[in-house]
C-alpha positions, 0 to 999 in steps of 0.5 A: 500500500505504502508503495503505491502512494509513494509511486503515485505521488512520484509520478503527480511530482514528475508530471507537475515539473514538465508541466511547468516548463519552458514551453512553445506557445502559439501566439506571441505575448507582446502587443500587437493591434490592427484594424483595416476595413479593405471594403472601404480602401480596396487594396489589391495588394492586402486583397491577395493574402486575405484570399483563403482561395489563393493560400501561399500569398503574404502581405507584409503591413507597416506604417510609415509617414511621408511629408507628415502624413500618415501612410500604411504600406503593403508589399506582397511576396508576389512583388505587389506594393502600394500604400493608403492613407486613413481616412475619418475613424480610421486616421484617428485609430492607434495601430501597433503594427509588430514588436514596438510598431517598428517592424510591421507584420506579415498576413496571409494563408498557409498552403499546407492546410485544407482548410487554409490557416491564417497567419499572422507574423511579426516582420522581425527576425526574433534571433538577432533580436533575442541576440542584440536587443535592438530593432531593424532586422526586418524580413524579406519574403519570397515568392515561395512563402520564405521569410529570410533576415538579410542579418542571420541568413535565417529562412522561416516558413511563412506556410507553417508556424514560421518555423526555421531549421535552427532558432526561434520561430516566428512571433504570431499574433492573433488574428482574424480576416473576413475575406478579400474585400472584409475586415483585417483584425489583428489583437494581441 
């Protein structure tokens, strides 16, 4: 009797320490915030990552300014670009566009899943930035659904987790988009 408490409470004791280790989360616990009504500024470039029928496709999203007005930037991997300008509610909206709204974030469907997942990516390459403790290491995406550092030479897949073969993955954020032409939602 005796030794079959003391099993059973070794192994509540084992499994309380792994659970309390380390973990991979899904979704990252920094700041992220970002609301687009595509319906209303029809960006063809945001349009193409949104379509759950076209999975593969990414749109990186960051804010800029240009002569003191207020820009948000959508560059897809399938060599897409343009920029609108918000306009009534959405000008006066505060966005955290990626880690401290300097990286913007990457959005669109993986292409290894039926149905289509949607992600949704910080634009930072989170090893030089684990390693420095700076920003500035902004990816490039490729038309094969890659995200590459310019700094690391780290590839992270944008179609799955935004895993790489050696490092930290992705940051992703919670997300959400309604179509095409719907409404872009991102709140961490």
């Amino acid at each position: 009797m005796y030794r079959t408490i003391r099993t059973i409470a070794i192994a509540l004791c084992a499994l309380l320490t792994a659970a309390c280790t380390d973990t991979d989360y899904e979704y990252a616990s920094e700041r992220c915030s970002f609301f687009f009504n595509n319906q209303v500024y029809q960006d063809v470039t945001l349009q193409s990552a949104l379509n759950p029928l076209s999975p593969g496709v990414f749109c990186n999203v960051y804010e800029g300014t240009e002569n003191g007005r207020r820009f948000i930037y959508f560059v897809s991997n399938q060599g897409l670009s343009s920029k609108k300008e918000p306009a009534g509610d959405d000008a006066r909206r505060t966005y955290t566009l990626g880690l401290y709204n300097k990286s913007g974030i990457i959005v669109g469907y993986g292409n290894l899943g039926t149905p289509p997942t949607f992600y949704v990516y910080d634009n930072q390459c989170p090893n030089c930035y684990a390693e420095t403790q700076t920003m500035g290491y902004r990816l490039r995406m490729n038309d094969r659904g890659m995200a590459v550092c310019p700094t690391c030479k780290r590839e992270y897949d944008l179609n799955n987790r935004g895993v790489t073969a050696n490092g930290k993955k992705l940051l992703r954020y919670r997300g959400s988009a309604t179509g095409p032409l719907g409404v872009l939602v991102v709140n961490n």
